[in-house]
Each structure stands twice: as structure tokens, then as C-alpha cells.
N, C-alpha and C positions, 0 to 999 in steps of 0.2 A: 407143549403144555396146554390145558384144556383149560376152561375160563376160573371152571371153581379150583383147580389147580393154582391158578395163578393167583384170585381171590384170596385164596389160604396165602399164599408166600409172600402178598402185601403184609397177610396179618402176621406172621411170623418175623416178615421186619422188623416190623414195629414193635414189636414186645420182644426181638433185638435190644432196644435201647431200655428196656423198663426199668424206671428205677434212677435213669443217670437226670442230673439235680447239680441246678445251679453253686448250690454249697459247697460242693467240692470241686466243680467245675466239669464233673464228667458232663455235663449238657455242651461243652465247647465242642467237642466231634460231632454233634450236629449240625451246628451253625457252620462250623469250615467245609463240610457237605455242602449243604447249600452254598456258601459262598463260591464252590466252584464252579456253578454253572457262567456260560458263556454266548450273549449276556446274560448278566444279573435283571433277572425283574424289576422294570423301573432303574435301571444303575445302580440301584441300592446294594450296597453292604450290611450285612447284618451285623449289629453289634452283640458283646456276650449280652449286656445290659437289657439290650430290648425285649420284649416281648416275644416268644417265639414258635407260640402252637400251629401259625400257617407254616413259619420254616421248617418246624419238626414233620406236618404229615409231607410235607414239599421232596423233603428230605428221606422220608422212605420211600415215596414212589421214585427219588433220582437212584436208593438202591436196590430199589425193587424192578428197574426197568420198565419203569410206567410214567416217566414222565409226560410223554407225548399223548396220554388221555386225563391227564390232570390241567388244573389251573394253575400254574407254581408262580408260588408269592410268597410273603413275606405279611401281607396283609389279609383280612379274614373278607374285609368288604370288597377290595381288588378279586379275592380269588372267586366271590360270588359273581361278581362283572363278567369272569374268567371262565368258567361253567357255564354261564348265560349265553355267554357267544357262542359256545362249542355245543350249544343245543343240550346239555348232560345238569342243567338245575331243573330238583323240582321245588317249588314256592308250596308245601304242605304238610304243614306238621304231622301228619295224621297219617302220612307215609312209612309204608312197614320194610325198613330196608335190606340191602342184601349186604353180606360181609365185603367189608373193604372201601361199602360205599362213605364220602365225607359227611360228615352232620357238622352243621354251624346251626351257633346258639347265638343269642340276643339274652343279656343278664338285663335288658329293661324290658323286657316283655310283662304285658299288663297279666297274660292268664286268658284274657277274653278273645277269641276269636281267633282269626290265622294269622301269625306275627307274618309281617312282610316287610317291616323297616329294621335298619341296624344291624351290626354283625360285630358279636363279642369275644369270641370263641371260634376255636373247631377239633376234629379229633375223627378218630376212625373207627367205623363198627366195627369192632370183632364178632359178634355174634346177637338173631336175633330169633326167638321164637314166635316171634308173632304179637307179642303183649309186650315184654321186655328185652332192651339192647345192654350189652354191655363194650365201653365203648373205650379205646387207649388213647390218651392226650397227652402233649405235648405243654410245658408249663402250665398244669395244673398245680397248684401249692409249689410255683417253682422247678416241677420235675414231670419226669413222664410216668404216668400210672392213670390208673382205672376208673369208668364211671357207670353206675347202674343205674339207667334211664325206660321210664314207660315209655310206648309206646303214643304220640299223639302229646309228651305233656308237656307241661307249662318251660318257656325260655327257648323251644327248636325254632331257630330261624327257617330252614331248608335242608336239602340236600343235593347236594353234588354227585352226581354219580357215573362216573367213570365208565366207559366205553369199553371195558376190559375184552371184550370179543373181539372185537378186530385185532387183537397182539398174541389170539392164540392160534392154535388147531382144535381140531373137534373132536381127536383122538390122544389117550394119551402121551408126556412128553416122553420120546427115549431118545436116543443118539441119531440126528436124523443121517437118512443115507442118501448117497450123492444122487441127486436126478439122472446124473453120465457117470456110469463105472466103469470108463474105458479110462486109465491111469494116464498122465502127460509121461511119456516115455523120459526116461532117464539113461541119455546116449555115454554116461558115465565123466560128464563133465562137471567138474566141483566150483565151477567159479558160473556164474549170469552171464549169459551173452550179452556183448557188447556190441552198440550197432553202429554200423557204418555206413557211408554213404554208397547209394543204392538197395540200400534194405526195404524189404518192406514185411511186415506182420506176419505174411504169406508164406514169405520166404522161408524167413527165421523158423515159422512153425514145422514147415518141412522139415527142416534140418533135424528137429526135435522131433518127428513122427506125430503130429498133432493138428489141431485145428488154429485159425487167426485167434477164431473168438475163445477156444478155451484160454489162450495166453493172455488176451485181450482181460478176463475176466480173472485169470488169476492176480494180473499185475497190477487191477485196477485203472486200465486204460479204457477210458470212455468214448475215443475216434481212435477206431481201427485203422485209419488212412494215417494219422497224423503220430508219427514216431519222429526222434530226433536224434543225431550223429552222436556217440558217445551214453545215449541214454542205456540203460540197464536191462535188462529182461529175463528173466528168472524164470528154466523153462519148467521148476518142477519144484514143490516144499522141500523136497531133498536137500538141495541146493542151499536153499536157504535156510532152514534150520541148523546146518553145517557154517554157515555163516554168523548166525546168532550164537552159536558152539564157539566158531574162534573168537567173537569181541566179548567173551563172558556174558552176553545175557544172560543164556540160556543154558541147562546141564539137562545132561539124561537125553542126549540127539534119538541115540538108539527108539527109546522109548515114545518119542512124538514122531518119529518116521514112521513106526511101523502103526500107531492111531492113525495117521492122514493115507498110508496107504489101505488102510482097513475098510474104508471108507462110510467110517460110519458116523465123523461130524462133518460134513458136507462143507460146511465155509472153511473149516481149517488151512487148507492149503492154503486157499487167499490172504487171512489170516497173518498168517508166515510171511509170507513172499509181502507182502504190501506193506506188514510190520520191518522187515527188515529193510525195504527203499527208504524206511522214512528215521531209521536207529541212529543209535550216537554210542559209540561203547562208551565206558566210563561213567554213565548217567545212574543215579540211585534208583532202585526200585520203587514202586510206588508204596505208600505206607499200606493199602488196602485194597481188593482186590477191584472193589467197588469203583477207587478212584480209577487204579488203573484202566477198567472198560471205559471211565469216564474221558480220559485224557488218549483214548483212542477212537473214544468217537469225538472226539474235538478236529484229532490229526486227520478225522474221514476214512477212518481203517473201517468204525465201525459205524454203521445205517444205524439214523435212528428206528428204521423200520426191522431193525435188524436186535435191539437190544432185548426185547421179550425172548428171540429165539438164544443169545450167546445166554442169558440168565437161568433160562431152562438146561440149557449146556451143563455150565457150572455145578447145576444141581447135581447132575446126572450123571456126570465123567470126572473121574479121578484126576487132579491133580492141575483142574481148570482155573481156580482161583491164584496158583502161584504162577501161572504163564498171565494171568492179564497183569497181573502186578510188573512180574519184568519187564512184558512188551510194552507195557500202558508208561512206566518208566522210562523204556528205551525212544521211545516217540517223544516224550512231552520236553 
């Protein structure tokens, strides 16, 4: 995904929610967004009651997979604190922004000069030409919906601006392909090897026609040296996805075998194999597909360095949004 690619799919979040309003309570699926993070900013829980334009943009970059270049708060003057460390506030009204960047407002601003104290507000450009922004917030009149703002005028505190290049590529997003397209051989065994004593990575990978480090990297093992008697090892998505088939996670095996051997989304195998070490058959699926990436990067399936690239994913491959739900379920 390219930066204005991604720029766009902050803004489409966000006008995601447009419209849902405390009066009927559609604003509560924001706030339980946010309230999933681990930890919570400051300990805090959000109540429905409070105030909630920092939780609301908080809460599209937690489903936009931009949290790690954001401030995520709860608070409008915290999140300016939050931008200032990360080097990404600018202090100037008069700043002509890019989509997606945060605007915070001050409602005591005098008019005169460059507001630099206070922080009342915030919200997200959608779009700007150069003279006028229009901008989607978060409990405005209670609800989430629109503002049409000059450029430079009176009440901008700053803005935040989001580092959104580092979480892309340079070239369009498609299905990326594996760096090694040599497949972890599949010696036609249905069940993980199982290790015992005198094993070692080396070994085990022989057996399977493979390398230490590809098993190392499917299984999510971090010291290649350091394995233990009875531990698990899963020498191929095959394997596993045939596993997530018999505890009901997952249905359609055919259909995810033959994407991970295609090998055109690169992490999937790991995916598989490291989701199924950490499963529980029985467990509900996740309500949204959001939560579920959410409560697999909690388990460490997924890198934070990693969620721009599963979110491009998603866009882009059929059927991506109902596997984080099961797995993201089966983990949590």
C-alpha cells in the first residue's frame, strides 16, 4: 500500500462511522474500540458519557492499522503531548494539510495571532485544496460528521501529522509474494512434529526437506538453538490449516491451502501455523474483523510492524476479513 493509498483508507474509516450518535448509542462501537487497546492510555477507560473526538480519530487509526504513528488518547491536550514526542506536531495555524492528517482546535482562541495554548477538539482531514479543508469528527453535536474549515482560520490549535510512510511501500498494494518460493516440503504428515529429546531445529528441518530458519520463522521461534521435549512444530500451513478444519475454526481448508501455496500473501503461512499453537476450539469468533487482527497482535501472531501490511491484505484478498475474525477469536 502506497502512502496516499493508505492516507485514503484512514479517510474511508472514518466516514466508516459517519453519522453514528450518541442518541441512539451507535457511538458505543467506538468507544469499545478503543477500549480494547492493551494498555489503555493513562489506564483509562472510556466511558459512553465522556467526551470522545480523541477516542473516535484513536479509534480509526486502531482500524485503519495506524496506530503506531499516531498519539492514541483519549485526551485532545495528551494527544498534542503525544505528536510532540514523536517529532509529527506542527504549532501553525496557517498550515495547508495533507489527508488524514489530525487538526486540533482550541474553541478559546482569541482570532489574533498563532493559537499555541489549549486543546478543545480534534478531527481528521478528509480533504484539502489549498484554501479550504473539510474535516470528519468525532462527537461534533454528539455524533460523528463533517466540518468546513479555511485554511489558517480562527480556533486551529495544530496539527499532528502522522508519519504514514514508514507503514507503506512505494509501489502499489497487491498480494505480496514470498521473498523464498521454495515451499516447506509437505512429507504427507497430518499432525506437527512433535519433539524429543535430542532434537534439534536442524534435525527436524531435514526430515521435512527444509531449512532451521524457515521452520524457525514459520513457528514464530525466536532462538533456533532453544527448542523443548514435547513442544510442537508445524512443518508446513498445510498441517495446520487441517488443524484449524478439525477444532471448527476454520471451513473452506481446500481454499486457504491452495492461497498459502500460491504464494502470493507472503506471511500467511506463519499466520496459520503460529495462530493454530496459540487456538482454543470452542471460542466465539471475533465480532469484527478489526478486533480480531486486534486480539492477534495482542497474542504476538501479529507485529505491530506488521499491521499496515495484514490491512492492505484485507483490502486486497478475498475472504481475509472472515479468517482474522476466527483466528483473532481462536487466540483471544
Amino acid at each position: 500500500m502506497t502512502e496516499p493509498q493508505l492516507r485514503q483508507h484512514v479517510v474511508d474509516v472514518a466516514k466508516g462511522w459517519l453519522g453514528c450518535k450518541e442518541s441512539n448509542g451507535s457511538h458505543r462501537k467506538i468507544i469499545d474500540l478503543y477500549n480494547t487497546q492493551k494498555p489503555l492510555p493513562r489506564g483509562y477507560k472510556v466511558k459512553y458519557t465522556d467526551a470522545w473526538c480523541a477516542t473516535y480519530v484513536t479509534a480509526v487509526a486502531m482500524k485503519a492499522g495506524t496506530l503506531s504513528v499516531i498519539a492514541p488518547e483519549c485526551g485532545c491536550g495528551k494527544m498534542i503531548e503525544g505528536f510532540r514526542k514523536m517529532g509529527c506536531w506542527i504549532e501553525n495555524d496557517a498550515y495547508v494539510p495533507k489527508m488524514a492528517d489530525y487538526i486540533i482546535y482550541n474553541w478559546n482562541d482569541s482570532g489574533v495571532g498563532d493559537c499555541t495554548t489549549g486543546a478543545s477538539h480534534v478531527g481528521i482531514v478528509c480533504s484539502c485544496d489549498g484554501k479550504t479543508m473539510q474535516i470528519i469528527e468525532g462527537n461534533m453535536s454528539n455524533a460523528v460528521g463533517y466540518r468546513t474549515l479555511k485554511v489558517n482560520a480562527r480556533y486551529i490549535r495544530g496539527f499532528g501529522v502522522p508519519n504514514y510512510a514508514k507503514l507503506c511501500s512505494s509501489t502499489p498494494a497487491t498480494p505480496a509474494a514470498k521473498p523464498d518460493t521454495t515451499p516447506v516440503s509437505n512429507t504427507g504428515d497430518s499432525k506437527p512434529y512433535v519433539v524429543v529429546a535430542g532434537d534439534t531445529l536442524g534435525k527436524i528441518a531435514a526430515k521435512y526437506k527444509t531449512t532451521a530458519s524457515k521452520l524457525a520463522e514459520l513457528n514464530g521461534i525466536a532462538n533456533m538453538n532453544l527448542i523443548r521435549v514435547g513442544q510442537k512444530i508445524y512443518p508446513n500451513s498445510t498441517v495446520a490449516i487441517n488443524a484449524l478444519t478439525a477444532m471448527k475454526i476454520i471451513n473452506s481448508p481446500d481454499y486457504w491451502i491452495t492461497l498459502c501455496n500460491s504464494g502470493k500473501v507472503a506471511k500467511l503461512d506463519a499466520l496459520f501455523v503460529q495462530a493454530t499453537l496459540k487456538s482454543t476450539a470452542g471460542k466465539p469468533r471475533a465480532s469484527t474483523a478489526d478486533l480480531g487482527m486486534q486480539y492477534l497482535r495482542d497474542a504476538g501472531i501479529i507485529k505491530p510492524a506488521d499491521v499496515a501490511y495484514w490491512t492492505g491484505i484485507r483490502a486486497n484478498v478475498q475472504n481475509m476479513d472472515s479468517l482474522m475474525m476466527a483466528l483473532g477469536g481462536a487466540v483471544h
